[in-house]
Every structure is written in C-alpha cells, then in structure tokens.
N, C-alpha and C positions, 0 to 999 in steps of 0.2 A: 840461052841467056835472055832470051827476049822475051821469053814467055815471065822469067823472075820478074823483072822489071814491071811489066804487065801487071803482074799477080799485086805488086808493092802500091802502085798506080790503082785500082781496084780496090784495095782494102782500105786506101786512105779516100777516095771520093765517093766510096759505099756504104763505107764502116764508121772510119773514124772521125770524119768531115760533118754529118749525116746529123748530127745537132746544132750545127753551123746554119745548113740548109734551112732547117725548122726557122730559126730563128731571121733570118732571112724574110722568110714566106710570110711569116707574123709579124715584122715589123711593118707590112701592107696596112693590117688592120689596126696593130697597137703598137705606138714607134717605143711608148717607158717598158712595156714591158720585153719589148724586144732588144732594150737595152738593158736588159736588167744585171748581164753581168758586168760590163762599164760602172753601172752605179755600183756595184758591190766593189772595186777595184778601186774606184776614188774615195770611197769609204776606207779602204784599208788603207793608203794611203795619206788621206787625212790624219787619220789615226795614228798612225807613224811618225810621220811631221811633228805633231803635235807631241808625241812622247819623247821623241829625239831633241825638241826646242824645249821643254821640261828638263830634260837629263842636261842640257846644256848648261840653262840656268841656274841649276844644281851647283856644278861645275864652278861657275864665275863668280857664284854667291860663297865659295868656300874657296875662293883664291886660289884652287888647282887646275885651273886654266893658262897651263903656256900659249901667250898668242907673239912671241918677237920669232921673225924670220930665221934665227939660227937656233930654231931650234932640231933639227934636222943638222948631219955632219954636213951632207953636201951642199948646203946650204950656206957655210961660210965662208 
C-alpha cells in the first residue's frame, strides 16, 4: 500500500506538477510571462462580469427584475 501512495506522490511532482515548476524557474527571469496564466484568468473573468452586468441591465431595462425580499417562500 505504500508503494501506491508512492507511485500517486511521483506522478504528481514528476508528471503532473512539472509545468508549475517551469513556470516557477521563469518567473527568475520574466515575472508577465511567468504569470501569464493569472492574466488569461482575469481576463476570463473580466469578461464574465461584464456579460453578467449586461444580462442584468437587460433584465431591469425590461422590468423582469424581481428585487423585493419575498420573493423566495422562505422568505416570508
């Protein structure tokens, strides 16, 4: 059983961690490019916000916007 564990311990700080490391070693030399998946994540993020605060506006501009407190049963 210790050998499994082993083998799971191994695959993930050899195999599957092992672009982490890279990225790591390279933020020595270049910190934007070492972050460069951070910026792709607050970019999708941005992006998201901003479609969801769209859809919203949709919403409020077409008076299908329930905002009072009961609206939910348990609520009342």
């Amino acid at each position: 059983m210790k050998s499994f564990f082993e083998g799971i311990g191994t695959l993930f700080t050899d195999f599957l961690l092992l672009p982490y490391d890279l990225l790591r070693e390279l933020e020595l030399t270049n910190w934007w490019v070492a972050n460069i998946l951070n910026w792709v994540f607050i970019i999708i993020c941005i992006g998201a916000m901003a479609y969801w605060l769209k859809q919203l506006k949709i919403f409020k501009d077409n008076n299908e916007d329930v905002q009072d407190t009961t609206a939910h049963s348990f609520l009342k």
